[in-house]
N, C-alpha and C positions, 0 to 999 in steps of 0.2 A: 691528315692526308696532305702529301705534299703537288699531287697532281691530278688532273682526271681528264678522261678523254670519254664523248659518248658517239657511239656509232649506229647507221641503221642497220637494225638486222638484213640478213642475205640468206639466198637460201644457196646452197653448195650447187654447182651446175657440171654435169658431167665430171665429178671430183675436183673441180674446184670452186674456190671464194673467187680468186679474179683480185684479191687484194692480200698485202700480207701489211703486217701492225712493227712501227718503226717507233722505240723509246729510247729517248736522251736523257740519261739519269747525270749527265751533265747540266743541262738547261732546262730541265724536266718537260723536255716536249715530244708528246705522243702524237702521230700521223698516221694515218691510212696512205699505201703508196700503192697503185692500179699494177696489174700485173697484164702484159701485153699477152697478145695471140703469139707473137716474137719469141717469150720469154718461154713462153709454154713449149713453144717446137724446137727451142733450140736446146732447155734446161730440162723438162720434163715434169720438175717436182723437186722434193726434198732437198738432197744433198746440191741438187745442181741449182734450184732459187739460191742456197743458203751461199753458195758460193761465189753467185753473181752479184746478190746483195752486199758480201762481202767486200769483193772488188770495186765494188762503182764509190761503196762508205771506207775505205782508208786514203788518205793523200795521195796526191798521185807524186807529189815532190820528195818525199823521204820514206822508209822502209820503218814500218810501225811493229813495235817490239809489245809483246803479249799483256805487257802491264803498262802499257799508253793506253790512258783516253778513249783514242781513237779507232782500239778493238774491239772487237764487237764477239757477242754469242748469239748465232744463230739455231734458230729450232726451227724444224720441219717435219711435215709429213709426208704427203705425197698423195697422187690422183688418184690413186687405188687403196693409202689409208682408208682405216674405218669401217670398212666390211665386215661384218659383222656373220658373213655367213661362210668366207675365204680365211683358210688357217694361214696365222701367222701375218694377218694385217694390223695389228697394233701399233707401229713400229714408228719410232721420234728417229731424227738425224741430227745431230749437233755439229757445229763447226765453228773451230775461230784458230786463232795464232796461238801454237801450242807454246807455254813456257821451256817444253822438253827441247823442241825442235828448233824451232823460231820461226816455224813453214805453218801452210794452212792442214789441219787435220779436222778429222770427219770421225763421228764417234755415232754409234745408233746405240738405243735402247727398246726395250718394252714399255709395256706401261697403259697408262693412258692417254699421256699428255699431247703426244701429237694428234690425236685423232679430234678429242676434246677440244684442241687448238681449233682446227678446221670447224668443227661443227658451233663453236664459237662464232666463226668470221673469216677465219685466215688463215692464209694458205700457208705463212711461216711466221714469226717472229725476226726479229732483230732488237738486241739490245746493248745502247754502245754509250761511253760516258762513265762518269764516275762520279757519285754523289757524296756528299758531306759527310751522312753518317748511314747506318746502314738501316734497307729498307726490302718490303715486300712490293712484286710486283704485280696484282691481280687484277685477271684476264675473265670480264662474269658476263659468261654468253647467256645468261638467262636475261638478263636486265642490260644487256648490250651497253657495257661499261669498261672501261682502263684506269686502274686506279694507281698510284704510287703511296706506299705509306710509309712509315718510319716502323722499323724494327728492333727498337732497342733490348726492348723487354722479351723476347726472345732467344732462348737458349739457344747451344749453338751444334746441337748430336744433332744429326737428318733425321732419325726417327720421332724426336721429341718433336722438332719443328714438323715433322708433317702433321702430326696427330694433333697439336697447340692450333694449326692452321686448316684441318680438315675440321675440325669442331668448332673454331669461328666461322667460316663460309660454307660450310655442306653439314650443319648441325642435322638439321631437315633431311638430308640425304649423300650421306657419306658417299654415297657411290658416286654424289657428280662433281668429284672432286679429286683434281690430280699434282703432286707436289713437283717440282722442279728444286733441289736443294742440294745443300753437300755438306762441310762438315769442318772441323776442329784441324782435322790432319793436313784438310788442303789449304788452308790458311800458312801452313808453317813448313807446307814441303811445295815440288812442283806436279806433284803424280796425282792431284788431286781429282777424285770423280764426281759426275752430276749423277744424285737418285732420280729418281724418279718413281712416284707411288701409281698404286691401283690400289680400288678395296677389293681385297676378300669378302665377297658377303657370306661366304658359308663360314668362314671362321669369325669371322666379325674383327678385323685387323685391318690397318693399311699398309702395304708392303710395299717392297723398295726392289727397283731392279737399276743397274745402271749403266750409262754412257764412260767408259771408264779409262780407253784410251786418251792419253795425249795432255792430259792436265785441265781440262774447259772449267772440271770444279776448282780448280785453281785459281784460273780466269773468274770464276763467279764470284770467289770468295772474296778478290781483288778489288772487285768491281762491288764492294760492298753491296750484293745482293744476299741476303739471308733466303729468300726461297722467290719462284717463280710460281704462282695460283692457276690454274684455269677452272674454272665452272662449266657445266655445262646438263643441264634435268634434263632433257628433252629425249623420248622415246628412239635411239637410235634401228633404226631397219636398212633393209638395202637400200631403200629410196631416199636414204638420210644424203646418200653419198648422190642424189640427182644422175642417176647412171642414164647412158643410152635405151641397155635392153638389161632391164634388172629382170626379167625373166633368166636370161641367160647368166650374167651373174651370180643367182641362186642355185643354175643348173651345174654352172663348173663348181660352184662354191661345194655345193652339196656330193657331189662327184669325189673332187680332192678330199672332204672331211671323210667320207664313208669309205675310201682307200687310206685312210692313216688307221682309221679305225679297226679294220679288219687287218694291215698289215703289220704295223705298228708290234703287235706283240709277238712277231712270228719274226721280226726281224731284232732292232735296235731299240726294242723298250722306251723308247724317251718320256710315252706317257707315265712311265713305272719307274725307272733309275733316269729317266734323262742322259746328260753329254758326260758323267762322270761316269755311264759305262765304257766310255774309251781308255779311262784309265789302265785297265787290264789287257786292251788290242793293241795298245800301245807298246805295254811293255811288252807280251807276247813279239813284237816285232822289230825291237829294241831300238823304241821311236820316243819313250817314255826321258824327262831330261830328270836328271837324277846328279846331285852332286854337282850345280851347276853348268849343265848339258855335257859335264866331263863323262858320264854314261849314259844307256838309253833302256837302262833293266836295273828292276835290282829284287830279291828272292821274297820282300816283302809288299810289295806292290799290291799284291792281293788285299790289305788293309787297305785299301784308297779305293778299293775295285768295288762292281758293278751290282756284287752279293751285301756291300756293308749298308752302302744306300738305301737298296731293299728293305733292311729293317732301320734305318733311319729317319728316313720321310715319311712324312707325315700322311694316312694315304687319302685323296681326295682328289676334287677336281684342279687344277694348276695351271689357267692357260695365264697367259700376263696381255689379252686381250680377249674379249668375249669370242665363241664359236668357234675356237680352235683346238680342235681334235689334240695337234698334238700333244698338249699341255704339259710343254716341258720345265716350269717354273717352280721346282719344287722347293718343301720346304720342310725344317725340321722344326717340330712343335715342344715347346717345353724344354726350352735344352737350359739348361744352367751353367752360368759363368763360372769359369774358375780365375780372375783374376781380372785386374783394372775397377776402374770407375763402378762396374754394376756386375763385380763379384756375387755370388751365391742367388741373383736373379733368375727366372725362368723367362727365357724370350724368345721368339720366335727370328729364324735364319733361313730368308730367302737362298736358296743354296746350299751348297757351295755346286757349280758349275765345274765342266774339267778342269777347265784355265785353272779355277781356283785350288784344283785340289791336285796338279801337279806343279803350280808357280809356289805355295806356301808351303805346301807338302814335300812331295818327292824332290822336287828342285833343292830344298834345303838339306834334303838328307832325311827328312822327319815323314814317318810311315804311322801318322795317330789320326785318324778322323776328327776324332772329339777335339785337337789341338787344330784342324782344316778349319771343322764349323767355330770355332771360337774365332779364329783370325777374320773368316768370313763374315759375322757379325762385327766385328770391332772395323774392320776395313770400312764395309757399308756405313757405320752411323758415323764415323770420323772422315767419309768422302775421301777413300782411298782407294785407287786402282790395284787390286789383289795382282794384276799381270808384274806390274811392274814393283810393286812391294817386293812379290817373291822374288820375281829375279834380280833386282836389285840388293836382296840381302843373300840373297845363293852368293853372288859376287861377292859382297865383301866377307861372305865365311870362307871363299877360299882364298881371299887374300889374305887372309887372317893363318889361315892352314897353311899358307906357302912360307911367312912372315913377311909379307910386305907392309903388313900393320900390326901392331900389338895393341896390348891391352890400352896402352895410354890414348891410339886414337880412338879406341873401343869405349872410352871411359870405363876401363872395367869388366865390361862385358865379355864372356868368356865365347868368343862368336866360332863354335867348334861347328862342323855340320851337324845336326841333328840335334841340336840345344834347342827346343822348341821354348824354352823359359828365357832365352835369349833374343829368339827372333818375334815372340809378344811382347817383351819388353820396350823394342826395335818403336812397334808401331803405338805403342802407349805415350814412346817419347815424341813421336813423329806431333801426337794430338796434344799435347802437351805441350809445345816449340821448344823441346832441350837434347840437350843428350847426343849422343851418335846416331839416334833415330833422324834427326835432321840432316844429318849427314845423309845419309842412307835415301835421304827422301826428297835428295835435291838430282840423284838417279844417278846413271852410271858412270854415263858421259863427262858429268860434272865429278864424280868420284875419284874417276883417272886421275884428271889434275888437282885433286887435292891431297890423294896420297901421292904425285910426284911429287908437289911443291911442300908439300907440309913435314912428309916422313921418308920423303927419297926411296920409295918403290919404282920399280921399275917401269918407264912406262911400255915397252916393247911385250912385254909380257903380259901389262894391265889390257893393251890392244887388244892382245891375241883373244883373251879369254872374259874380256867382257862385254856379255851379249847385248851389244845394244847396236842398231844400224838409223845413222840419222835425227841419233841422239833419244831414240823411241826403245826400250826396252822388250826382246823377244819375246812372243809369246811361249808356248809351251809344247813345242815339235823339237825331236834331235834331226839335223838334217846333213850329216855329215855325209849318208848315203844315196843321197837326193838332190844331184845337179840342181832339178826343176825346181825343187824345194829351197835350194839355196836362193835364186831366181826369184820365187816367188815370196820370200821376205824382203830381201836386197833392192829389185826394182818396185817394190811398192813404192806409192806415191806419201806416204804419209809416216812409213815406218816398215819394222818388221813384226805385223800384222794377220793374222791367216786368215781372216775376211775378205782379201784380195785374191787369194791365188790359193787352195790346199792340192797340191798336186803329189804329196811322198808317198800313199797308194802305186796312183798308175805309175809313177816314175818307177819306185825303189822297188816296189812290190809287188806288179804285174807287169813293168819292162814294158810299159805302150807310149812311150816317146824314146827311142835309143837314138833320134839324130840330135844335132841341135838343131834343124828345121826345126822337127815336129815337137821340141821342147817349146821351142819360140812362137810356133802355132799355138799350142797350150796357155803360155804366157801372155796370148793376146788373145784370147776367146776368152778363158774365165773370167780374167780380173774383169772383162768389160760386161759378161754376163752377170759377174756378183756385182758389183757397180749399180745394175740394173735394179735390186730390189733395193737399195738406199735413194733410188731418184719417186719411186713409187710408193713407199711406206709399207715394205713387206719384209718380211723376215726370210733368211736362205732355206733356215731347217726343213720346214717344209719341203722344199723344191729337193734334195736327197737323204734327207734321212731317216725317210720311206720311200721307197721306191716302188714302181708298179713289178706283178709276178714277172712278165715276163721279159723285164728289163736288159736283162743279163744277153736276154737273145737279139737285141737292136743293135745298129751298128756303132752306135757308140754310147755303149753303156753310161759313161763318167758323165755324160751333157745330162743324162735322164730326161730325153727329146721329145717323150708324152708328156711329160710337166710342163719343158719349156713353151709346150705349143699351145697350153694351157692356157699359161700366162699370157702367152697374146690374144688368146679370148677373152681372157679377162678383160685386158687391156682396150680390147675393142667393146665389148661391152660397158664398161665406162663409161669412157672416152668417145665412143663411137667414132673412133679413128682405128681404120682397117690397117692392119698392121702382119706384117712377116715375122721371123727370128731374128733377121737379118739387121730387120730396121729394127728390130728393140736391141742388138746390141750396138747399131749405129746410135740410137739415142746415149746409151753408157759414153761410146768413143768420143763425142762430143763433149761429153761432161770430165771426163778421162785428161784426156787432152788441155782444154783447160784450166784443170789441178794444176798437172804437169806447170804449165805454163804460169800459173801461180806462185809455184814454186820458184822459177824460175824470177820472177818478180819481186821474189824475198831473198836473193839471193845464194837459192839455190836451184835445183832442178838440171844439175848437170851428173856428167856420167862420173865424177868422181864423190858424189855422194851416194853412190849404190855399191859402196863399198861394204862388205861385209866382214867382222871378225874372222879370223882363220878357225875357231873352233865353232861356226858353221859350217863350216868346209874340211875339217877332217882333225887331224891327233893333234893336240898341241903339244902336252906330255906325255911321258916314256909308261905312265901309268893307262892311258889311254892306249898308245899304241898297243901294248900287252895287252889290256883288255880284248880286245877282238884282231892278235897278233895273226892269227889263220890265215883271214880274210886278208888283211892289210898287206902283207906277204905275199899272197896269192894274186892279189891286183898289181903289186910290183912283177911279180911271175910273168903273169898274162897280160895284160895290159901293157905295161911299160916295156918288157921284155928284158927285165934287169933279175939278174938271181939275188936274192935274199942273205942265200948262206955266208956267213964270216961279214957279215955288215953290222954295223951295233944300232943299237935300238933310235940315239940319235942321227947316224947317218942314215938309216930307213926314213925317219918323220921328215928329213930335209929332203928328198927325195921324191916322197909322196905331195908333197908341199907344192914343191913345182909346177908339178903335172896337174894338182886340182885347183894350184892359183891359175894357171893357163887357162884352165875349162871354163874357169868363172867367167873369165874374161874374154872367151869365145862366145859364151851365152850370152852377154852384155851385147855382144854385137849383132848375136841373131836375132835378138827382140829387138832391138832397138829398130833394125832394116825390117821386121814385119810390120813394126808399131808404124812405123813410115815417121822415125824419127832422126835425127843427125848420128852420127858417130859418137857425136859425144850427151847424145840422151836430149837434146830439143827436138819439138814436133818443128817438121817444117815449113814453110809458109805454103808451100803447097799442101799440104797436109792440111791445114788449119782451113783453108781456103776451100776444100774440099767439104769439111765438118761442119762451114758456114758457124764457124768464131773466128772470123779474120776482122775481128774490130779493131779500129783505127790505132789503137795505143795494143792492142794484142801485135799487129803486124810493126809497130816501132819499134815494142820489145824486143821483138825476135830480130828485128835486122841489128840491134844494137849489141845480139849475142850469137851472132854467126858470121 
């Protein structure tokens, strides 16, 4: 043991400790640091502790880079973690300085770890420093203890280290035991993700969900952290979380469960197929990225869809927190490897998720479930972000297809779309530190300049077509027919993301924003309304992916206004803080704002970093353009007022090009003047002054960038 800290127990008071646990794996010193009334009205929780914690622990004299010291990983939960009777409270937030970006990002998971945390002691974690050699860091709320130990002997797959580590501390009771860990892949690329376990008691397993944007398992692995422990036996109820009116928390609780229940199957299955039913609404609407978002369909899509699931998963109960109806965490039982390290095994695969099964899938070309769930398993136990895997190697199979790289940068690899023996290969090497997988795994951003400088590709065309915004790899939306959509990855604070903003529905597909007002209204209600369940420890699924019967008929259907007002019951039953809509999305704009401003502090957070690829914005190739030649045609028709006839396929895309770089850049201005931000994307001191974060070094920043 190289340290130990003992604390008095607490009991949680209206969702919160009132303290969150501060470790120096530099000078191995553990502290309790007091969380103010301040902290609470100005941050709320989760994501917004982990961000203030954030900024007061890096220098204020120089700009700390992801693999200093002086970065930190934060974990959080939030005041309405831990409910045990509200769907979709499980819910951890992580945050630190991404290797991708060099900005603050924000990553949630399932699990149990943040709730555990809390019912532990504390309201967050922090942990910053860099020790010798590599160590566990366990957190035992039963015995009110902080230990730091040495990890040598320690494998290094996330599923081996949880099970090695749920059988040393929760031998007695596997259930009170949650892993924080990652893996092999992110030790040797920068896309690495944090697991994070629960047990299954009905399967008798510990399973892994993860935090997976932005690289943090990267950051962990860096940080010679082999896993993060919490403990914690103690009989959780609604009273665990010290609520105001835990009557009424039962009441809304039990409410929201018995409408997923009864809706749930009549709508989007998520208890039954989960978010890989989108697979098939997606492609139906030709939203699906296929060929490195160079299409949005393609005629076998149906093998990834909503029916293969069905007899895939495993069938049982699936929440990745107690008492939640939805129970969308499924999993495939018994599947057998075909290839790597644990060839011819039968293991169990939390997943695959949509993300997963159009980033690894359709985005490469490959229409094989059984090749989705292999990658999904090998991602997980090597602490790999499946978002950015797949797009990242979608990318360089079509630079592979254009020729701006060959075999020789490929080492080999025959990187054709739809090589699925190529693209596991990819990530075998990624866990392995060799090969073009490391390439591949240092992302896309970084990819550009290595095939400019290494194999003279182009880089004008590498821009164009590799989906990454801010150095964060796209998730799994085509958004070429969705202004809002474009917007709602571009001005993300952390990346191109769809936990900010999913708007290509109402935009592309039911036409309910056609100004850019009402885009830019859009682009500032949701992000601050999804914002909201990251400050709380709540999951979004819940709040629309059941919706009440008679939804459709409110006036705005997209907000799902009986949930949102839910939530503020909830929130007031807690907290016992009486609260609007209004002010719980004032709470997000706060926290919002902030980021923003963070960013800003790392030097970025201005309006030429919301730039987006052009093939989120429309045709880059003549093979694109043809593909949906009708439509694109007809937009120049109608829209532009230019005839088509006798124009060649390139003078159409130069044409169309214009007109949707202009829009982008129309929409940059309308959000930016709702957000009540500058021209060039900073909040401004009135702004901030308003939010009540006008701290002394917040208002120095801002006058020394305006």
């Amino acid at each position: 043991m190289l340290a130990e800290f003992k604390y008095e127990p607490r009991k949680v008071e209206r969702g919160y400790n009132n303290r969150t646990l501060y470790v120096n794996l530099s000078s191995m010193q553990i502290a309790s640091k007091p969380v103010s009334e301040k902290m609470k009205e100005t941050f709320t929780g989760g994501r917004g502790f982990n961000l203030w914690l954030l900024w007061n622990a890096l220098p204020k004299n120089r700009i700390v880079r992801w693999n200093d010291p002086e970065n930190e990983i934060c974990i959080a939960s939030g005041p309405l973690g831990g409910i045990p009777v509200y769907p979709g409270s499980g819910k951890s937030i992580a945050v630190s300085i991404s290797p991708l970006t060099n900005m603050v990002v924000d990553s949630n998971v399932g699990g149990y770890f943040g709730p555990y945390l809390k019912f532990a002691g504390w309201d967050a974690l922090e942990v910053q420093g860099k020790p010798k050699s590599e160590v566990v860091i366990f957190i035992d709320g039963d015995q009110c203890k902080v230990q730091v130990e040495t990890a040598d002997e320690l494998p290094s797959e996330a599923h081996l280290i949880t099970d090695i580590l749920a059988e040393k501390y929760g031998k007695d009771n596997p259930l009170s035991i949650s892993v924080v860990s990652s893996g092999p892949g992110a030790e040797h690329t920068l896309i690495g993700c944090l697991n994070v376990s629960w047990y299954d008691a009905a399967r008798r397993v510990h399973r892994l969900k993860q935090a997976g944007r932005g690289g943090i398992g990267t950051v962990l692995r860096n940080k010679r952290i082999k896993a993060i422990v919490v403990k914690y036996s103690g009989r959780i109820t609604v009273e665990s979380n010290g609520p105001a009116d835990a009557a009424l928390v039962k009441e809304v609780g039990t409410a929201h469960n018995r409408e997923i229940r009864m809706l749930d199957p009549k709508q989007n299955e998520m208890s039954i197929v989960g978010s890989p039913q989108l697979v098939s609404t997606m492609n139906n609407f030709d939203l699906l990225p296929v060929n490195n978002f160079r299409y949005g369909s393609h005629p076998e899509a149906e093998k990834l869809g909503r029916e293969v699931y069905r007899q895939k998963f495993h069938k049982g109960f699936d929440g990745c927190w107690m008492g939640c109806a939805l129970s969308c965490a499924h999993v495939v039982k018994d599947f057998e490897l075909k290839t790597g390290p644990y060839k011819g095994q039968k293991v169990f695969v939390t997943g695959p998720e949509y993300e997963t099964a159009a980033a690894v899938g359709s985005n490469c070309g490959i229409f094989d479930v059984d090749h989705v769930i292999e990658m999904n398993f090998y991602c997980d136990i090597y602490g790999l972000d499946t978002i950015s895997v797949g797009t990242a190697t979608a990318f360089a199979m079509e630079c592979y297809e254009m020729g701006l790289i060959d075999k020789e940068a490929t080492g080999g690899l025959d990187l054709r779309f739809g090589n699925k023996e190529a693209a596991l290969e990819l990530v075998h090497q990624m866990a392995r530190g060799e090969g073009f997988g490391v390439v591949v795994g240092q992302g896309i951003r970084r990819m550009k300049k290595i095939f400019a400088e290494k194999y003279g590709a182009d880089p004008v065309i590498m821009n164009d077509i590799g989906m990454e915004a801010k150095g964060l790899e796209f998730s799994e939306y085509v958004t070429k027919e969705s202004l809002a959509q474009q917007g709602g990855y571009g001005l993300t604070l952390k990346g191109p993301q769809h936990d900010e903003a999913w708007l290509i529905f109402l935009d592309m597909v039911h036409n309910l924003m056609p100004t850019f007002e009402q885009k830019a209204e859009s682009l500032h209600w949701f992000p601050m309304w999804r914002t909201w369940f990251g400050l709380n420890g709540l999951c979004k699924l819940p709040w629309n992916d059941v919706v009440p019967e008679n939804n459709k008929q409110t006036k705005e259907p997209a907000k799902v206004m009986a949930h949102v007002e839910n939530y503020a019951k909830l929130f007031y039953a807690v907290t016992g803080k009486k609260v609007t809509v209004d002010d719980l999305i004032l709470m997000s704009e706060r926290v919002y704002n902030f980021q923003r401003i963070f960013n800003l502090r790392m030097g970025y957070g201005t309006r030429e970093h919301d730039a987006i690829p052009y093939r989120a914005v429309g045709p880059v190739t003549k093979e694109e353009y043809e593909s949906r030649r009708e439509r694109y045609d007809k937009q120049l028709k109608e829209k532009l007022g230019i005839d088509p006839a006798g124009k060649s396929t390139e003078e159409k895309i130069a044409i169309l090009r214009r007109h949707r770089e202009a829009e982008y850049e129309k929409l940059k201005d309308a959000v930016y003047k709702r957000r009540g931000w500058t021209p060039n994307g900073i909040p401004t001191i009135e702004k901030v002054k308003a939010l009540g974060i006008d701290f002394p070094d917040v208002i120095a920043l801002l006058k020394n960038n305006t």
